[in-house]
C-alpha positions as a printed Julia matrix, in Angstrom:
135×3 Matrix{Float64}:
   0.0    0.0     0.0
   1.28   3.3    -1.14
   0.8    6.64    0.76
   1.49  10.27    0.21
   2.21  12.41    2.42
   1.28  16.32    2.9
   2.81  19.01    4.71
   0.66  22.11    3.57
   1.82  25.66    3.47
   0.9   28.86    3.11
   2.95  29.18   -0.2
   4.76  26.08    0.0
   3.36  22.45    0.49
   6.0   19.25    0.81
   5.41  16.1    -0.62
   6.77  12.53    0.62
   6.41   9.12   -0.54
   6.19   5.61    0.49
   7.78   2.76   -0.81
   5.2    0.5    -2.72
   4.9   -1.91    1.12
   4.01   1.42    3.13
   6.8    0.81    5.39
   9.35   3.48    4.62
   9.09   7.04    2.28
  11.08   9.54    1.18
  10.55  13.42    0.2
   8.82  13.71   -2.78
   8.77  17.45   -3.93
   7.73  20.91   -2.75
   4.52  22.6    -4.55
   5.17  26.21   -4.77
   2.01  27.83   -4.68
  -0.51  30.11   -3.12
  -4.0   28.97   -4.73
  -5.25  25.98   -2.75
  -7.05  25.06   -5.56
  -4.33  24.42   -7.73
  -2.53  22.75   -4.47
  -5.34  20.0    -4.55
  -4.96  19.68   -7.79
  -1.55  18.68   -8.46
  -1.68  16.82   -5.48
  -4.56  14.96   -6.69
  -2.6   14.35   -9.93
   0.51  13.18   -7.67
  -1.4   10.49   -6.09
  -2.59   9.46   -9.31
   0.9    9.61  -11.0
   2.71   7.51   -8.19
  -0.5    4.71   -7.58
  -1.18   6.59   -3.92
  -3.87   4.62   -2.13
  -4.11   7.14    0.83
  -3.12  10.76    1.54
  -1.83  11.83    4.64
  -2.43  15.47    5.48
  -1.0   16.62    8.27
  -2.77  18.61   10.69
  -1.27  21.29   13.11
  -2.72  20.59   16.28
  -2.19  23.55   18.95
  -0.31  21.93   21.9
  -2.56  23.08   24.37
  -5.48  21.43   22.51
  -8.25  23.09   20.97
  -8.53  24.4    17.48
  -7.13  27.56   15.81
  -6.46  29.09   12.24
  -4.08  27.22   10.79
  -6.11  24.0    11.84
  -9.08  25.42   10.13
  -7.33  26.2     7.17
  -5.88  22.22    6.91
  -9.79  21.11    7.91
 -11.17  23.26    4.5
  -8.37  22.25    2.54
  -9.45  18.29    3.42
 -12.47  18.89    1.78
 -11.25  20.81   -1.13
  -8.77  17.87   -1.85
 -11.32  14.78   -1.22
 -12.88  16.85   -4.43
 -10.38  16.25   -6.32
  -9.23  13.02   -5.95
 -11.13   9.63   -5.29
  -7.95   8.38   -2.47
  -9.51   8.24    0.62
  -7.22  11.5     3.03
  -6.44  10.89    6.36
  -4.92  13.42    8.75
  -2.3   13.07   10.98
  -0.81  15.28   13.39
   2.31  17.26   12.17
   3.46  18.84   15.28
   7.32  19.69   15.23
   7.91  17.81   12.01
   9.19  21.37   10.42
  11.22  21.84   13.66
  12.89  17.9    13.05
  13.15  18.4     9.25
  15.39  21.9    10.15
  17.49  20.13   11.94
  17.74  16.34    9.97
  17.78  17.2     6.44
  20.54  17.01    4.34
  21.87  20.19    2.33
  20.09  20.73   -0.84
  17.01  19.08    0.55
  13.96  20.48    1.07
  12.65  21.64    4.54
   8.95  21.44    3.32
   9.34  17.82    2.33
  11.57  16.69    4.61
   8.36  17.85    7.1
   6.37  16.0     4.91
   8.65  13.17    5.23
   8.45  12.69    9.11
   4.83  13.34    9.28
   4.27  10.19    7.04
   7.09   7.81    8.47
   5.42   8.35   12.09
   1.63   7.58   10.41
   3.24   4.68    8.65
   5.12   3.45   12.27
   1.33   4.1    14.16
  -0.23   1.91   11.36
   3.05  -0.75   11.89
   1.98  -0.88   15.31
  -1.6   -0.81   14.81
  -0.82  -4.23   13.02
   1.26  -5.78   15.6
  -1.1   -5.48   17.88
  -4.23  -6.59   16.29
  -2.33  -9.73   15.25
């Protein structure tokens, strides 16, 4: 099973990819764009491209609990996306994946995907576990 992952942006959204198994991924690319319309699009068109059978969108979660702007944002952009694209979108919380992908990415690498990156690696651990467990 194949997942893509999404760290959306503002202006800039990173992509990451699973191996075909679901067990490990890699940053895809960074969309460079301000029209969320257009984001759901080519992401839509990504999942297509690369056989995706589930997005992960990650969803910034205010420590303290609750809901705010940005989550709002991520919650209307969901819907705009499921739209677009018959893959069934998950979220997932993305809380300090932009602070780990600062620090762990290698030069020339992305930030934005590198996010994206550790935001679908710890959904694809959970669902790892998730297995063990029920078996």
């Amino acid at each position: 099973m194949r997942f893509l992952g999404v760290d959306l942006g503002k202006t800039r959204t990173g992509l990451a990819l699973s191996d075909p198994l679901g067990i490990t991924c890699r940053p895809l690319e960074v969309l460079v764009e301000r029209d969320s319309a257009r984001v759901a699009e080519s992401i839509a068109a990504l999942a297509k491209e690369y056989g995706a059978d589930r997005i992960v969108l990650g969803l910034p979660r205010p420590l303290r609990g609750g809901r705010n702007q940005q989550m709002e944002e991520v919650l209307a952009f969901k819907a705009l996306l499921e739209r677009c694209t018959e893959v069934p979108v998950v979220l997932w919380d993305e809380r300090f994946t932009s602070k780990l992908a600062e620090r762990g990415r290698r030069p020339g690498t992305a930030k934005d995907a590198v996010a994206a990156c550790y935001l679908l690696q710890n959904y694809l651990d959970a669902q790892a576990r998730d297995q063990e467990r029920s078996e």
